[in-house]
DODO-194187 format. One record per residue (C-alpha): x, y, z; residue in one letter. Coordinates in steps of 0.1 Angstrom, whole numbers, plus 2048, in hexadecimal, padded with zeros to 3 digits. Layout:
N
XYZA;...
***
This chain:
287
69C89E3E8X;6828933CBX;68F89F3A7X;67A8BC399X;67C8A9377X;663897366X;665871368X;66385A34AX;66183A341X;66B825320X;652820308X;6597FD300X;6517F5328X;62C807328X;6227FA302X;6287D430EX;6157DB32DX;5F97ED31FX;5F77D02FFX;5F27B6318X;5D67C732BX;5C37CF306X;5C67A82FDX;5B779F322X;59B7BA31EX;5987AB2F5X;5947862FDX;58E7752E3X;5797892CBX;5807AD2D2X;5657C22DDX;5437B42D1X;5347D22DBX;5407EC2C7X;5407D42ADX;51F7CE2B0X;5107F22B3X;52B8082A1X;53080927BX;552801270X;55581F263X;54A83627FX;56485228BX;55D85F2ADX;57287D2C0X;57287C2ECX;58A889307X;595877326X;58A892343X;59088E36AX;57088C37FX;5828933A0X;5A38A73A9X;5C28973ACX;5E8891398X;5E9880377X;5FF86436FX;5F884A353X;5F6860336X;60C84B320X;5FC82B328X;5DB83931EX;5ED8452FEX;5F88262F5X;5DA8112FBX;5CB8282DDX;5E68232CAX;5EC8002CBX;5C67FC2C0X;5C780F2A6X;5E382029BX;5C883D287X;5B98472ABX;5C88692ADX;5D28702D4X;5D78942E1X;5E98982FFX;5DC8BA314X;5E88B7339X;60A8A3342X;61488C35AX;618897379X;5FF8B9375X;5E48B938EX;5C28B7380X;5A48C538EX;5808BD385X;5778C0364X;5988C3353X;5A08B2333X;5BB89B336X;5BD892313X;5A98902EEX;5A58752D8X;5958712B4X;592854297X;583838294X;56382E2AEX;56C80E2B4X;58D80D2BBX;58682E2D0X;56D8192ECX;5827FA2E7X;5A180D2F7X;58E81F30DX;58F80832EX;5B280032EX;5BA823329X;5A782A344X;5B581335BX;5D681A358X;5CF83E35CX;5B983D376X;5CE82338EX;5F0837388X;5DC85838CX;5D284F3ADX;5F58443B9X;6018673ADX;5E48733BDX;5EA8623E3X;6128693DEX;6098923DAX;5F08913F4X;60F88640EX;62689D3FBX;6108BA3FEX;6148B7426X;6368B3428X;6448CE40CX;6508E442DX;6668C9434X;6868B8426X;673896429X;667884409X;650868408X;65684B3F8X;64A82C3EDX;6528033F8X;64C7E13E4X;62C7E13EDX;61C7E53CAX;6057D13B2X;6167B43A3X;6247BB383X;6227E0384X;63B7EB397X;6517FE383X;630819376X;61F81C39CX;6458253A4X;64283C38BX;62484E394X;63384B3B6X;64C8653A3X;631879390X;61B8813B2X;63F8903C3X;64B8733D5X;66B85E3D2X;6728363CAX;6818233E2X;6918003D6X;67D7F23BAX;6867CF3C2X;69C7B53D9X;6BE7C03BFX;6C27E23C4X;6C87EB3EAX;6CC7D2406X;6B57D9422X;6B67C843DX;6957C4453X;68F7B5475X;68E790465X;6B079445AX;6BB79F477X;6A9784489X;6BA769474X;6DE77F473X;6E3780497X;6E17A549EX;6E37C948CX;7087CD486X;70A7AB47CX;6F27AB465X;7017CC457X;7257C3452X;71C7A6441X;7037B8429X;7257D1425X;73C7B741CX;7227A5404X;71D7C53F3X;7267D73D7X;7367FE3DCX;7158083C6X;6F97F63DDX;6EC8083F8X;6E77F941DX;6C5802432X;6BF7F1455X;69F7EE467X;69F7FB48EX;6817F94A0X;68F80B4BFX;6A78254C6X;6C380E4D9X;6C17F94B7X;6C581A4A3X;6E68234B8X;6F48014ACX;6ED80348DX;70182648AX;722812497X;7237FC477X;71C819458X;6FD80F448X;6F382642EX;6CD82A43EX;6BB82145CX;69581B45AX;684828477X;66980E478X;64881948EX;65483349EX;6438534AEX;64C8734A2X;65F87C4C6X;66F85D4BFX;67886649DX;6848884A8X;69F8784C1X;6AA8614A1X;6B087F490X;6C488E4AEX;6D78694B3X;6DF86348EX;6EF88A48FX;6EB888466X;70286B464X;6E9857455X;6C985B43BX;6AD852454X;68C844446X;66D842458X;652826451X;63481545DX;61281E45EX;617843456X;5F3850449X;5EA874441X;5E387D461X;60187746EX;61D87C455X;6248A1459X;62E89D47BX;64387D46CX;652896458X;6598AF46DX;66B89D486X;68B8A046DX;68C87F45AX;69B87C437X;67E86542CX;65D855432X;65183A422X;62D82941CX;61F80940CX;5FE818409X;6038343EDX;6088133D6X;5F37FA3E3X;5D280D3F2X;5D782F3DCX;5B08303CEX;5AB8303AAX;5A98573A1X;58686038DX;58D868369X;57486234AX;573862325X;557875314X;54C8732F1X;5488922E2X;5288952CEX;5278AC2B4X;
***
């Protein structure tokens, strides 16, 4: 079941990220532009509002791209991570100097805006399976580089992480198997390789493949393209032995009945690599 609390991440890990996006937006000279139209000395006060609805995520990133310009830009968190924002809503307030204001702007902006609309896609697919005991969760399918914070908003929309990585979970997929010689090969040899704290997941594409599987333990089966009535008679073959994950292809229109076919856990690769960029803005405020 996905954890009710809040998720976090270090500081140290979103402060290098967002430094190395302000030194590729800075080039080599900063921003000529505020330079050239904006007195040194000009102060300026705007908030960061949402255009369209959707689940925020990013709000420390966009904090820290202020920050790390300029450490007298004065940043007012208003709605948290993982609150869902509707039109209009002011996500956050910032006030000091102009320059460094606009110069933080687009990073902000970008990170808020990408991991917003991960959060965003992850809640719309939590949303239609809340009835059930399902969650939805994510793959390795995500932008080079980022993993570790779309995971995250992953989190903040109401979903769960799968395996960040090749080291933290064997799963064995229909290459494997290919290669291994067979399912329950391919199983006990992942079980005697591994450690008594790494989980094992097998990939079945059919239900003959799933009932072999059961006979050698694996801690998960991935039920890979399969039909809900299909699903269904996984859930009545597995009898609760086994955590049962179903993947592959699952879109909106389709994951409720997923869901409700009595799997543990659906997966999708495209809350983190097709999740649109959600809509949010940053408005000076003129006085």
């Amino acid at each position: 079941m996905t954890s009710t609390h809040r998720p976090d991440l270090p500081q140290l890990m979103i402060d290098e990220a967002v430094r190395a996006a302000l030194l590729e937006d800075w080039g080599r000279a900063g921003d000529i532009t505020s330079q050239a139209t904006l007195p040194a000395a000009a102060r300026a006060s705007a908030v960061i509002a949402a255009r369209k609805p959707g689940v925020l995520a990013g709000a420390g990133f966009a904090e820290s791209a202020f920050r790390l310009t300029d450490a007298s830009l004065q940043f007012e968190p208003i709605m948290r991570d993982g609150d869902r924002l509707s039109p209009g809503d002011v996500v956050a307030r910032i006030e000091g100097p102009a320059r460094a204001l606009l110069s933080a702007e687009r990073v902000a902006l970008n990170f808020l805006g990408h991991l917003s609309g991960i959060a965003t896609a992850t809640s719309s697919f939590a949303d239609l399976i809340a009835h059930t005991k399902a969650d939805i969760v994510c793959t390795r399918k995500t932008t080079p580089g980022l993993r570790a914070f779309e995971k995250y908003a992953v989190k903040c929309g109401g979903g769960a992480n799968h395996r960040f990585g090749l080291d933290d979970a064997i799963l064995i997929k229909d290459n494997h198997i290919a290669v291994a010689g067979g399912v329950v090969p391919a199983i006990e040899a992942a079980k005697a390789f591994a450690g008594h704290l790494v989980k094992i997941e097998v990939e079945v594409d059919t239900l003959d493949q799933l009932k072999e599987a059961l006979t050698a333990g694996p801690d998960v089966v991935m039920l890979d393209n399969m039909q809900p009535d299909q699903l269904a008679q996984a859930v009545e073959i597995a009898g609760g032995k086994v955590l049962l994950e179903a993947s592959g292809g699952i879109e909106l229109d389709t994951v409720r009945a997923v869901a409700e076919s009595g799997v543990d856990l659906i997966s999708s690769g495209w809350i983190t690599h097709s999740a649109p960029v959600l809509d949010l803005g940053l408005d000076i405020e003129i006085a």
